[in-house]
KOLMI-91358 format. One record per residue (C-alpha): residue number from 1; z, x, y. Coordinates in steps of 0.001 Angstrom, whole numbers. Layout:
! residues N
 resi       w       u       v
  NUM       Z       X       Y
...
! end
This chain:
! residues 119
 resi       w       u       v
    1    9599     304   23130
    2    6986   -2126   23991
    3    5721    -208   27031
    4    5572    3095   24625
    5    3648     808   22793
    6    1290    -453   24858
    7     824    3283   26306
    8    -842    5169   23366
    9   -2502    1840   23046
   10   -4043    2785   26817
   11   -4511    6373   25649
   12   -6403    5240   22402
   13   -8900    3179   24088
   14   -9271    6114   26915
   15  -10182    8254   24490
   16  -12363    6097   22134
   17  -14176    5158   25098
   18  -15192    8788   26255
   19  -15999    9625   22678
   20  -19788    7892   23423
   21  -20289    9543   26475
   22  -19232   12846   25129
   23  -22247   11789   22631
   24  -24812   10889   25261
   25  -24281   13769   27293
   26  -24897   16797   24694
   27  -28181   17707   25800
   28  -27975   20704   27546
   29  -28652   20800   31353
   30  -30896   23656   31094
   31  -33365   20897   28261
   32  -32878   18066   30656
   33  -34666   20251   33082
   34  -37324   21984   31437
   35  -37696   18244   30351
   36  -38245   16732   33702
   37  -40039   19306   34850
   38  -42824   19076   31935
   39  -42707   15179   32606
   40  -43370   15788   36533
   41  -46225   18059   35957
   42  -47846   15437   33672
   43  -46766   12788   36238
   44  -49696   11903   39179
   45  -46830   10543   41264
   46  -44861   12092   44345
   47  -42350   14608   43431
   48  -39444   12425   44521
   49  -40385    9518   42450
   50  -41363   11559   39431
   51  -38288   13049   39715
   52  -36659   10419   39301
   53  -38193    8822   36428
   54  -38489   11713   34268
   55  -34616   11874   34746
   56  -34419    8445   33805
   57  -36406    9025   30719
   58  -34420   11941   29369
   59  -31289   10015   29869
   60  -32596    7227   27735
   61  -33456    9569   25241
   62  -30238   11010   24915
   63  -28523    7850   24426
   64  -30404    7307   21461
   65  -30098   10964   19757
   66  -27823   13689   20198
   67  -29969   17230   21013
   68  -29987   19043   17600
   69  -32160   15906   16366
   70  -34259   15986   19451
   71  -34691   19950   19005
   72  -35550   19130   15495
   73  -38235   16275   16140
   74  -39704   18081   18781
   75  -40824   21237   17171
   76  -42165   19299   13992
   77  -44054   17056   16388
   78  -45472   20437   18232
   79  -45838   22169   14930
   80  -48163   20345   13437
   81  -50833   20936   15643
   82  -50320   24683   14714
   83  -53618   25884   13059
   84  -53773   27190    9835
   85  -50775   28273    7279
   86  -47888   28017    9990
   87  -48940   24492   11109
   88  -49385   23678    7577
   89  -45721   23810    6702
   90  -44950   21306    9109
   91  -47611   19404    8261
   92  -46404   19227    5088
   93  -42632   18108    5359
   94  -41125   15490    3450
   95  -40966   11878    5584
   96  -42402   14505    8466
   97  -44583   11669    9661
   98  -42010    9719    9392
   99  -40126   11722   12280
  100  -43297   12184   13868
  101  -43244    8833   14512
  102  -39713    8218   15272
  103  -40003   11061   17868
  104  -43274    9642   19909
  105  -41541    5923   19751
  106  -38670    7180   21501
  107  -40622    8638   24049
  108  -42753    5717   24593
  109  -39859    3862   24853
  110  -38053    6052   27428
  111  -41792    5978   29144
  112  -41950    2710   29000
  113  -38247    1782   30270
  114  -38411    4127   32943
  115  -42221    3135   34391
  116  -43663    6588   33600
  117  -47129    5712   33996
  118  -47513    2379   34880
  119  -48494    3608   38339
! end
C-alpha cells in the first residue's frame, strides 16, 4: 500500500511539474521565428551571436506570457501607430496604454536580460 502510495505521489509531482513548461512553451515555432528573425535584422551583431540572443529574448518572453496575450499586446502596440480611423480604435482602448506599456517593458526586459544591444 505504501509504495502505491508513494507512486501516484511520483506521478502527481511529474505531472504538476510539466504543467509550467507546457505553459512556457505555447508560442508557436513558426512566432519564435519570425521573432528572431525581426530581432536579427534590427541587431548590428554577427548572425551567430544575434541568433542567439534574439532566441534568448523570445524565450524570456514566453515565460512571462502565454502567446494569445503576446498576439494581443502586439497588434495594439502596432496598431496604434495606424493613421487615421483604424489606428484610432486602438488608440482608443480601455487601459490600452496600459498594455502598451506592459508589452514594451517586457521587451526591454527580455532586451535587457539577454544583452540585445549593449554591444
Amino acid at each position: 500500500m505504501r509504495e502505491s502510495t508513494m507512486g501516484i505521489r511520483y506521478w502527481l509531482l511529474l505531472f504538476l511539474s510539466t504543467v509550467q513548461v507546457a505553459y512556457a512553451n505555447d508560442f508557436p515555432t513558426r512566432a519564435r521565428v519570425e521573432f528572431v528573425l525581426n530581432c536579427m535584422r534590427e541587431s548590428n551583431e554577427p548572425q551567430q551571436v544575434s541568433m542567439y540572443k534574439c532566441s534568448c529574448a523570445i524565450d524570456a518572453i514566453a515565460e512571462r506570457v502565454d502567446y494569445a496575450k503576446w498576439v494581443d499586446l502586439s497588434t495594439i502596440a502596432n496598431g496604434i501607430t495606424i493613421a487615421g480611423e483604424r489606428g484610432g480604435v486602438m488608440r482608443d482602448l480601455k487601459d490600452g496604454r496600459k498594455l502598451i506599456a506592459s508589452y514594451r517593458e517586457m521587451q526591454e526586459s527580455a532586451k535587457k536580460r539577454c544583452f540585445i544591444g549593449n554591444g
